[in-house]
TIVO-2410 file (N, C-alpha, C; in nm, 3 decimals):
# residues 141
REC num residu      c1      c2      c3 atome chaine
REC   1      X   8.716   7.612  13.344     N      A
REC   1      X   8.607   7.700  13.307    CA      A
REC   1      X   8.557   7.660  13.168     C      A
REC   2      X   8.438   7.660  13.155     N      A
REC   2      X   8.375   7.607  13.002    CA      A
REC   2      X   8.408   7.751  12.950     C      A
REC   3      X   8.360   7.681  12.790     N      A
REC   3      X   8.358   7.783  12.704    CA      A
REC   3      X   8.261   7.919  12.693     C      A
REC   4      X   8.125   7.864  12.742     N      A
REC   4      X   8.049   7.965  12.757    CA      A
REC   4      X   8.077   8.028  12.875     C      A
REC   5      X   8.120   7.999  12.979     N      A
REC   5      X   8.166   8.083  13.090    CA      A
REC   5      X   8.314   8.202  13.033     C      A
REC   6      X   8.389   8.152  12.963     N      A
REC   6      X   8.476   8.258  12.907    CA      A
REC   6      X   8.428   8.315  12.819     C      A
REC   7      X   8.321   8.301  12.713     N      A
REC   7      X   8.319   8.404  12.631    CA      A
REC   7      X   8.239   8.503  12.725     C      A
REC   8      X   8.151   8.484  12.794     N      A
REC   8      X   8.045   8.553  12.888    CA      A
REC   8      X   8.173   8.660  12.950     C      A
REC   9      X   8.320   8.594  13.023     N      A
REC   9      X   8.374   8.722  13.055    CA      A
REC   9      X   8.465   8.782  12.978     C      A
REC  10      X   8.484   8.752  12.839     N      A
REC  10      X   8.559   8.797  12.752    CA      A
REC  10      X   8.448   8.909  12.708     C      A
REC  11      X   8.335   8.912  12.678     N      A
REC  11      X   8.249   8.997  12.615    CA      A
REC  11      X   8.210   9.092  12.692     C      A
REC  12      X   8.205   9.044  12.849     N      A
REC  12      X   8.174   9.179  12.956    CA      A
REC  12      X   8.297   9.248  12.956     C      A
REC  13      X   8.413   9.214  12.939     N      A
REC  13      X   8.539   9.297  12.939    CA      A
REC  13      X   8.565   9.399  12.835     C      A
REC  14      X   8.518   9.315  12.745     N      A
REC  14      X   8.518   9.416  12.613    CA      A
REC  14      X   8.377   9.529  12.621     C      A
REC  15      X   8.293   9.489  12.670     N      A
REC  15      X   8.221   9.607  12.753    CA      A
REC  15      X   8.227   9.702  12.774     C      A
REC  16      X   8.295   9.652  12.902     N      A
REC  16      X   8.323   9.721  12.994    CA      A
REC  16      X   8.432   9.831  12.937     C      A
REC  17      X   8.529   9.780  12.853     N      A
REC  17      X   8.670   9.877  12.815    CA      A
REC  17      X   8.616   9.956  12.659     C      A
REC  18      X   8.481   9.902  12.583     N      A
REC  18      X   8.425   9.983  12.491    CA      A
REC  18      X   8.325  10.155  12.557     C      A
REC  19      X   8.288  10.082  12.676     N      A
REC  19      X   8.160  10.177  12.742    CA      A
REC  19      X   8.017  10.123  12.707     C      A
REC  20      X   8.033  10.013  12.657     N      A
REC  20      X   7.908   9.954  12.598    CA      A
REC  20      X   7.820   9.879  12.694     C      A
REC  21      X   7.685   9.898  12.710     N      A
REC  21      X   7.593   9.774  12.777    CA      A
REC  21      X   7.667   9.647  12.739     C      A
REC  22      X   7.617   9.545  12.874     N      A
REC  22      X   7.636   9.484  12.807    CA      A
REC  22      X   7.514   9.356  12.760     C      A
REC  23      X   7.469   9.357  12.654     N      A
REC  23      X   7.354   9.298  12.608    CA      A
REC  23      X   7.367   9.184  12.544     C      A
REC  24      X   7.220   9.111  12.566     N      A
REC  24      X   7.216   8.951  12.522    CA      A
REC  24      X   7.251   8.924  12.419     C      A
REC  25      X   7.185   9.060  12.308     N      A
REC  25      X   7.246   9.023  12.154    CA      A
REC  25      X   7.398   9.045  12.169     C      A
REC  26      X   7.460   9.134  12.235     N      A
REC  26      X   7.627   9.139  12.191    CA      A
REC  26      X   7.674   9.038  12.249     C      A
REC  27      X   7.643   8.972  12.340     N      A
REC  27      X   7.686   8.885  12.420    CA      A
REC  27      X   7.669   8.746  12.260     C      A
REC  28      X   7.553   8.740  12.271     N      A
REC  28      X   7.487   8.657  12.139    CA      A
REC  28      X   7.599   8.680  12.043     C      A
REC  29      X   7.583   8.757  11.967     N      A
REC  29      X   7.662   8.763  11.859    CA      A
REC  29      X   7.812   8.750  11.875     C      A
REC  30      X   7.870   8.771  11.965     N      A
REC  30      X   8.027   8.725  12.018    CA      A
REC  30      X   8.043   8.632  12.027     C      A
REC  31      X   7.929   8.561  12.089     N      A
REC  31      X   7.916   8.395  12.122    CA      A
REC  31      X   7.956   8.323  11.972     C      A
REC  32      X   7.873   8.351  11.911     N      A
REC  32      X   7.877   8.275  11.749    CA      A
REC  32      X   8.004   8.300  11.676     C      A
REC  33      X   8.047   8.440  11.677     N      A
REC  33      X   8.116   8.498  11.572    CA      A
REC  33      X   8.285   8.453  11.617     C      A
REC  34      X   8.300   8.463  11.797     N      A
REC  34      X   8.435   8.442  11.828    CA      A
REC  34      X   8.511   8.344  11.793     C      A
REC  35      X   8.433   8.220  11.743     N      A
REC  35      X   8.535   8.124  11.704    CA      A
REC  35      X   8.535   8.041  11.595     C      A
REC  36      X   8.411   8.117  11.532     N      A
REC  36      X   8.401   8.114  11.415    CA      A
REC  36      X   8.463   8.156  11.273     C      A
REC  37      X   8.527   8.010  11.217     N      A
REC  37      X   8.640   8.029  11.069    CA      A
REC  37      X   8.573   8.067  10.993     C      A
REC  38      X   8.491   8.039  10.940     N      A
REC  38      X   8.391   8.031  10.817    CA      A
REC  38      X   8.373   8.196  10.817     C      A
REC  39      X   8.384   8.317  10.843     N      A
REC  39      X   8.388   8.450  10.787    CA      A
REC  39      X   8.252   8.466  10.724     C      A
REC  40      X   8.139   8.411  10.856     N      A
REC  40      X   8.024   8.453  10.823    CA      A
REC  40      X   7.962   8.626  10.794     C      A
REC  41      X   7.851   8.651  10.678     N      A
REC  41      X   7.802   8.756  10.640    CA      A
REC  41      X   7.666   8.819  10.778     C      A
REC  42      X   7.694   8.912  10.769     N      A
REC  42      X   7.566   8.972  10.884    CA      A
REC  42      X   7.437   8.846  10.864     C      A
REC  43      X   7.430   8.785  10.791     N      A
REC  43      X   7.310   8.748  10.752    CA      A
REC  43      X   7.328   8.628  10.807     C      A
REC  44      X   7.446   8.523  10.786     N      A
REC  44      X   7.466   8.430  10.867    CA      A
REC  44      X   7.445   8.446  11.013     C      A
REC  45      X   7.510   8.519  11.038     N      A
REC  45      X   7.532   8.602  11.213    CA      A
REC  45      X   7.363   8.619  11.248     C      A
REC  46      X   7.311   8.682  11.166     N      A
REC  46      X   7.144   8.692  11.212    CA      A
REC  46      X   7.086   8.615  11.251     C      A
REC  47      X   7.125   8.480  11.149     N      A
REC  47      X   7.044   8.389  11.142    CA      A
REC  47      X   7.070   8.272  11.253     C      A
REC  48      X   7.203   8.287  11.309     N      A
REC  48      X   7.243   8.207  11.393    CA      A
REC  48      X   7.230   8.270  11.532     C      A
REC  49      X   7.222   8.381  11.564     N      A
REC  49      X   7.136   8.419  11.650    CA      A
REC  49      X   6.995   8.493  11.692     C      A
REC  50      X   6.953   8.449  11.567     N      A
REC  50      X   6.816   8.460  11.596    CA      A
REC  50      X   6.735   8.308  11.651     C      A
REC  51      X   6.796   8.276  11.639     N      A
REC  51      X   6.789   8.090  11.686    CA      A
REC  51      X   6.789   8.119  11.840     C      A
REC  52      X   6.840   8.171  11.881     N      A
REC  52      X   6.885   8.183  12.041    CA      A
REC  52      X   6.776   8.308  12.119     C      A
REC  53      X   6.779   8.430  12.021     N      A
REC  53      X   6.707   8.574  12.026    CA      A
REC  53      X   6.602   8.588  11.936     C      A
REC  54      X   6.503   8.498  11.927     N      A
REC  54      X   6.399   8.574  11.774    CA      A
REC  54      X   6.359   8.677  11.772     C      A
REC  55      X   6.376   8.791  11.895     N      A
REC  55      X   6.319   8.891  11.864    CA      A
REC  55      X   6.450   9.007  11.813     C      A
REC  56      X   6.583   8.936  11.776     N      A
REC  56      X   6.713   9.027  11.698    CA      A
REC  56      X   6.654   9.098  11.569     C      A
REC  57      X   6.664   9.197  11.553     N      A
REC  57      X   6.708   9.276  11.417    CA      A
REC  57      X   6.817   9.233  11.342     C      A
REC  58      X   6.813   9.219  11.226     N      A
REC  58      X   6.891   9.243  11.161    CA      A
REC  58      X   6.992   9.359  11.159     C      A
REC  59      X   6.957   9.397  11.163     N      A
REC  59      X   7.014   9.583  11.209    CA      A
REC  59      X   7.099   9.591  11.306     C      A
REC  60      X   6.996   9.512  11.423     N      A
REC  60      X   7.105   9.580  11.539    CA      A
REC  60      X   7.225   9.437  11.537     C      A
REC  61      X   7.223   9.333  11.463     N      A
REC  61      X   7.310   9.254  11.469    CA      A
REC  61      X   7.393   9.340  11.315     C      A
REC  62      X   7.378   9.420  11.269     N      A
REC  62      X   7.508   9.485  11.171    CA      A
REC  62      X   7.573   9.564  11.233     C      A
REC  63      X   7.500   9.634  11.345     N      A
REC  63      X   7.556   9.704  11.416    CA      A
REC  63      X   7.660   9.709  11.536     C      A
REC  64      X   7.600   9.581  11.601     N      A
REC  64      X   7.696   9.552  11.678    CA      A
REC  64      X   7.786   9.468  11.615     C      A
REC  65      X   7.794   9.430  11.461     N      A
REC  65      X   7.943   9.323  11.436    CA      A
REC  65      X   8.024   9.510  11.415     C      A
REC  66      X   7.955   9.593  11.321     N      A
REC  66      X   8.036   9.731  11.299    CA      A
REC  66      X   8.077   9.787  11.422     C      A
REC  67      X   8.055   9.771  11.547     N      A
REC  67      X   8.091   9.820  11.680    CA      A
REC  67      X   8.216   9.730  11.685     C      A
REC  68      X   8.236   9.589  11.681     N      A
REC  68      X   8.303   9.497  11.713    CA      A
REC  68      X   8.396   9.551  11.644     C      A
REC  69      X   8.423   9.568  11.510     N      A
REC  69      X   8.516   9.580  11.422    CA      A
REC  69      X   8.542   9.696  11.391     C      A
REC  70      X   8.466   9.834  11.453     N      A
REC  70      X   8.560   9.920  11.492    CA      A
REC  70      X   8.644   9.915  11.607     C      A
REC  71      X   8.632   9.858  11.715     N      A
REC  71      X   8.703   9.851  11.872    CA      A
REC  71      X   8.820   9.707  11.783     C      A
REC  72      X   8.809   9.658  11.700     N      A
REC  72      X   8.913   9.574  11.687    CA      A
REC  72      X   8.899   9.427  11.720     C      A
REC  73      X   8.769   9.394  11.773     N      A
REC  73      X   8.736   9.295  11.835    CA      A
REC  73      X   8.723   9.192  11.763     C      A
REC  74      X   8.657   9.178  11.585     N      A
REC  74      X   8.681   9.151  11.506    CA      A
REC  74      X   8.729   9.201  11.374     C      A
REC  75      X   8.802   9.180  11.247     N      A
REC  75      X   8.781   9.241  11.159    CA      A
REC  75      X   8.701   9.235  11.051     C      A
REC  76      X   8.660   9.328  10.954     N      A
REC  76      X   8.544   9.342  10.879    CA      A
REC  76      X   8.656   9.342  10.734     C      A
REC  77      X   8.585   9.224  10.669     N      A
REC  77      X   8.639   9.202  10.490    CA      A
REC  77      X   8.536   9.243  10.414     C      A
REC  78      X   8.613   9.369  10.320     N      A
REC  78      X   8.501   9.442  10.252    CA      A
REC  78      X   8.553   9.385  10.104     C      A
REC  79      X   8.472   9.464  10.022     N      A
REC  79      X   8.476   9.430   9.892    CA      A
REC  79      X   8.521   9.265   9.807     C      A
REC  80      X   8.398   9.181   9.878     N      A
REC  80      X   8.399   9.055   9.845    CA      A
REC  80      X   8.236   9.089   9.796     C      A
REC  81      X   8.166   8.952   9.769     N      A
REC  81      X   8.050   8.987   9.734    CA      A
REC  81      X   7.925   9.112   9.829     C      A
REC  82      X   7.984   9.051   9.991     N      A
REC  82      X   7.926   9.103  10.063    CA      A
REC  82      X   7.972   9.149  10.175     C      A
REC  83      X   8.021   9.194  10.301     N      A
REC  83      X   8.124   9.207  10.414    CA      A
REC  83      X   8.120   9.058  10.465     C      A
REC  84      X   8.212   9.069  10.529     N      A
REC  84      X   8.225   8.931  10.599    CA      A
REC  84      X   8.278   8.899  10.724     C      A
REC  85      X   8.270   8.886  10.792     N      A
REC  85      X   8.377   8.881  10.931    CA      A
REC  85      X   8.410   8.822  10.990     C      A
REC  86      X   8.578   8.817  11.047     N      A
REC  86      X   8.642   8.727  11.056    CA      A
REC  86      X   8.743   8.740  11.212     C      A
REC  87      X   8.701   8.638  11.297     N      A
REC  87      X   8.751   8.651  11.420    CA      A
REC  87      X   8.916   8.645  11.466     C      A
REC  88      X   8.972   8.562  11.377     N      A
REC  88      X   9.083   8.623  11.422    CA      A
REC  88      X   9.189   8.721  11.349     C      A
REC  89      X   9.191   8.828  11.477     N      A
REC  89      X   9.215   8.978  11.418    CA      A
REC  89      X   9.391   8.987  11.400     C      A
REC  90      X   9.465   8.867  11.442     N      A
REC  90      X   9.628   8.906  11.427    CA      A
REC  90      X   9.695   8.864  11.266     C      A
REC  91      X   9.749   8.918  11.233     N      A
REC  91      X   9.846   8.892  11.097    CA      A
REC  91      X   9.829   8.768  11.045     C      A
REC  92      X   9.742   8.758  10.955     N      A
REC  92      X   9.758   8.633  10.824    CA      A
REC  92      X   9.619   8.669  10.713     C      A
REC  93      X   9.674   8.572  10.624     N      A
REC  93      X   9.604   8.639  10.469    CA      A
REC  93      X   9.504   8.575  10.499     C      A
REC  94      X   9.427   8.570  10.347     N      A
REC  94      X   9.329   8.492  10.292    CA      A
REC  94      X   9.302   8.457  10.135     C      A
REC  95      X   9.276   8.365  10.140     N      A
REC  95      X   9.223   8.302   9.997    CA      A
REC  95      X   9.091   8.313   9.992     C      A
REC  96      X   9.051   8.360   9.854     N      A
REC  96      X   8.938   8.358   9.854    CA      A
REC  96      X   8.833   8.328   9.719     C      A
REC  97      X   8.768   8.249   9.698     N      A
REC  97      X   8.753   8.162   9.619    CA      A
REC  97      X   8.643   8.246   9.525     C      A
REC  98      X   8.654   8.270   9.378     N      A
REC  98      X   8.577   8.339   9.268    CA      A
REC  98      X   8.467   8.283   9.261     C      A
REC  99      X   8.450   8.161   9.274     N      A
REC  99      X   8.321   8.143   9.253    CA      A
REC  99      X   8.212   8.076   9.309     C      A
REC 100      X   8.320   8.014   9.473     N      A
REC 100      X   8.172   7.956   9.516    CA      A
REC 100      X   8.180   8.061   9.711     C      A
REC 101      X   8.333   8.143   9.652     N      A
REC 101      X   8.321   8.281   9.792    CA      A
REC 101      X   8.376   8.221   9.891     C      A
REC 102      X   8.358   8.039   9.906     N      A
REC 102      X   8.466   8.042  10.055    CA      A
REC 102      X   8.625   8.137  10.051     C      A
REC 103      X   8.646   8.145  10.210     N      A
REC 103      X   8.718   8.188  10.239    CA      A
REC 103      X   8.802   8.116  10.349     C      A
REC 104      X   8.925   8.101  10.330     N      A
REC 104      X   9.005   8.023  10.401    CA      A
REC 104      X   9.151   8.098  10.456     C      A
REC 105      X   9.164   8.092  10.582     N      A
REC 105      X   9.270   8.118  10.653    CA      A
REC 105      X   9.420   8.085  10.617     C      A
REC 106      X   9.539   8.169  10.591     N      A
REC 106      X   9.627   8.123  10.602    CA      A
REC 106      X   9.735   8.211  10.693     C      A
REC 107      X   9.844   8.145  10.725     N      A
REC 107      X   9.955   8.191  10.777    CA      A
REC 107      X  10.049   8.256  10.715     C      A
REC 108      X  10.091   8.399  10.775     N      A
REC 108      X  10.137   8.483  10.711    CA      A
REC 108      X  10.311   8.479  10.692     C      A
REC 109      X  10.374   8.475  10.618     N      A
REC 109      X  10.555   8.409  10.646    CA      A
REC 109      X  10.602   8.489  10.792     C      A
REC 110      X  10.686   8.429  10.868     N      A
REC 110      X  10.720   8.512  10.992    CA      A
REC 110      X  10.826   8.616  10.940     C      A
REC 111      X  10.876   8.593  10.800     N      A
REC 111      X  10.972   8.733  10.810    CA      A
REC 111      X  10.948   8.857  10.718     C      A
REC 112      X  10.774   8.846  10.681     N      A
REC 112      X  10.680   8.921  10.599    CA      A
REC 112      X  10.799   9.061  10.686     C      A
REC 113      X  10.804   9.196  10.564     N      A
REC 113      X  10.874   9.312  10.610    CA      A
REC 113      X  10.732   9.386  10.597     C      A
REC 114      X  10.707   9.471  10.684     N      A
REC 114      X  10.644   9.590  10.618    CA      A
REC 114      X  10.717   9.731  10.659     C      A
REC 115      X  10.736   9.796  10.549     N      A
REC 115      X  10.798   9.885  10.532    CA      A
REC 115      X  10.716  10.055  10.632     C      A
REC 116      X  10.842  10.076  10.657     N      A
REC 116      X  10.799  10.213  10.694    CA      A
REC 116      X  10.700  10.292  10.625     C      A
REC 117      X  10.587  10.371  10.640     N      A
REC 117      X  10.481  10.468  10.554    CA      A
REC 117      X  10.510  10.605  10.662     C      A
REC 118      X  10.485  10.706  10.565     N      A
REC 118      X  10.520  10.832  10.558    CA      A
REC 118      X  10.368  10.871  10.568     C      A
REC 119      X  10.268  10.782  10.537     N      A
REC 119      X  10.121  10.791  10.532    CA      A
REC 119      X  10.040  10.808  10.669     C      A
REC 120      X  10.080  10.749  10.788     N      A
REC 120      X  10.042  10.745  10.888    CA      A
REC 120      X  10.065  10.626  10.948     C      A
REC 121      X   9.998  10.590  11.042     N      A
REC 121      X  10.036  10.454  11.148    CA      A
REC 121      X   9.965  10.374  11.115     C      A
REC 122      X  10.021  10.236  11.082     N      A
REC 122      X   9.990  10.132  11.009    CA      A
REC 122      X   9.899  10.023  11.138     C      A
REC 123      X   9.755  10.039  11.150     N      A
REC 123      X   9.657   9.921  11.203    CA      A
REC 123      X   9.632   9.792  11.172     C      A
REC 124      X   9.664   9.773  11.026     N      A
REC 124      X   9.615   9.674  11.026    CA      A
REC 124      X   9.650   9.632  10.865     C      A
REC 125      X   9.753   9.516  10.815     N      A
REC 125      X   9.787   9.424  10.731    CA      A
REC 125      X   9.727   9.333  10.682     C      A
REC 126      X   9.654   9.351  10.546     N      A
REC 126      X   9.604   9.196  10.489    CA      A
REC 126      X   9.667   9.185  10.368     C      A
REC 127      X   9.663   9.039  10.358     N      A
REC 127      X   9.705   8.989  10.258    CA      A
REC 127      X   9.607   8.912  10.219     C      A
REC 128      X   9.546   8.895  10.039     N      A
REC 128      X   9.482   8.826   9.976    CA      A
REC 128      X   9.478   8.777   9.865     C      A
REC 129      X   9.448   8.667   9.882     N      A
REC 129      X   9.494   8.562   9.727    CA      A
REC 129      X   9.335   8.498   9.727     C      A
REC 130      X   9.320   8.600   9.545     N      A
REC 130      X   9.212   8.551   9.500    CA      A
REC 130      X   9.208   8.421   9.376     C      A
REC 131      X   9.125   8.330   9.349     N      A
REC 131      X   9.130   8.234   9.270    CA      A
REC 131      X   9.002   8.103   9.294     C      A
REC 132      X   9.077   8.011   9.236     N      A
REC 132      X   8.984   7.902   9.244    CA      A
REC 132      X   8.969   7.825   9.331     C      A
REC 133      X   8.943   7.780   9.488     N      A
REC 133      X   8.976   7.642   9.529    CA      A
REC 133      X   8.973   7.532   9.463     C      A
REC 134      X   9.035   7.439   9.577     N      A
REC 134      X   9.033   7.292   9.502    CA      A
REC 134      X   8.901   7.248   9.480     C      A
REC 135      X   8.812   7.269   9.570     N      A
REC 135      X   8.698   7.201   9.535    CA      A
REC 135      X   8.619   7.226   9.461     C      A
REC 136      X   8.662   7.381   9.437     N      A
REC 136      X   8.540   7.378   9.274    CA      A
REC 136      X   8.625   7.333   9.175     C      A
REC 137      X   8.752   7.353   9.166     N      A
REC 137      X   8.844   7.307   9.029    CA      A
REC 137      X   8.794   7.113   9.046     C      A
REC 138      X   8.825   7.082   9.145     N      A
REC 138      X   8.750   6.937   9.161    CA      A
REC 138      X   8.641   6.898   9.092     C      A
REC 139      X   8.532   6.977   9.086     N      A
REC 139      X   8.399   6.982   9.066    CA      A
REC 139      X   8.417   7.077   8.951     C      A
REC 140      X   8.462   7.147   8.854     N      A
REC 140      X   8.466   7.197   8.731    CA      A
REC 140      X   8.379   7.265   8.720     C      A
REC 141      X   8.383   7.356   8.842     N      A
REC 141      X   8.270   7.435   8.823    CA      A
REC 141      X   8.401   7.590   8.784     C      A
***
């Protein structure tokens, strides 16, 4: 099965188990976003399917990544310059670079503890390491 044939039934499933239509833009925007590292901004996401959809909103592509990433489908990284979102949703950090904003994936240790909370039920673990990459320290910027 190609790739576009699985995301087509990965996205009707998630559909189907949200209650959601299922539409060209969500379909669209799953397409781009599912396997995508780079922790593109709504604006990337717009822009890469508006290539496919010119008649997308902006809007309704914030909306459906905020649908996505409430159901869990992706998660949403706040308080960077701008949100960002990032497809794969299981346990590992990120680095994230001060000044030119990439963001890069890492693996989380397998014997990371997290402790019991008295706070409520624990969804969801990040870990983040902010700093310089190599390539701007390369480039002295």
């Amino acid at each position: 099965m190609d790739k576009s044939a699985r995301t087509f039934e990965e996205i009707t499933a998630i559909c189907r188990q949200a209650g959601w239509k299922c539409t060209s833009q969500r379909a669209a925007v799953y397409e781009y976003i599912c396997d995508n590292l780079a922790h593109p901004d709504v604006d990337q996401v717009w822009a890469a399917v508006r290539g496919k959809l010119p008649s997308v909103t902006r809007e309704s592509v914030y909306r459906i990544l905020d649908e996505f990433a409430r159901e869990g489908v992706i998660r949403r990284l706040d308080q960077i310059s701008r949100a960002r979102y990032d497809s794969l949703t299981g346990p590992h950090g990120h680095f994230i670079c001060e000044r030119c904003g990439k963001i890069v994936d890492f693996e989380l240790p397998g014997d990371v503890c997290i402790p019991k909370t008295p706070y409520g039920k624990v969804r969801h673990v990040e870990l983040r390491l902010n700093g310089i990459c190599a390539d701007c320290e390369k480039n002295g910027q």
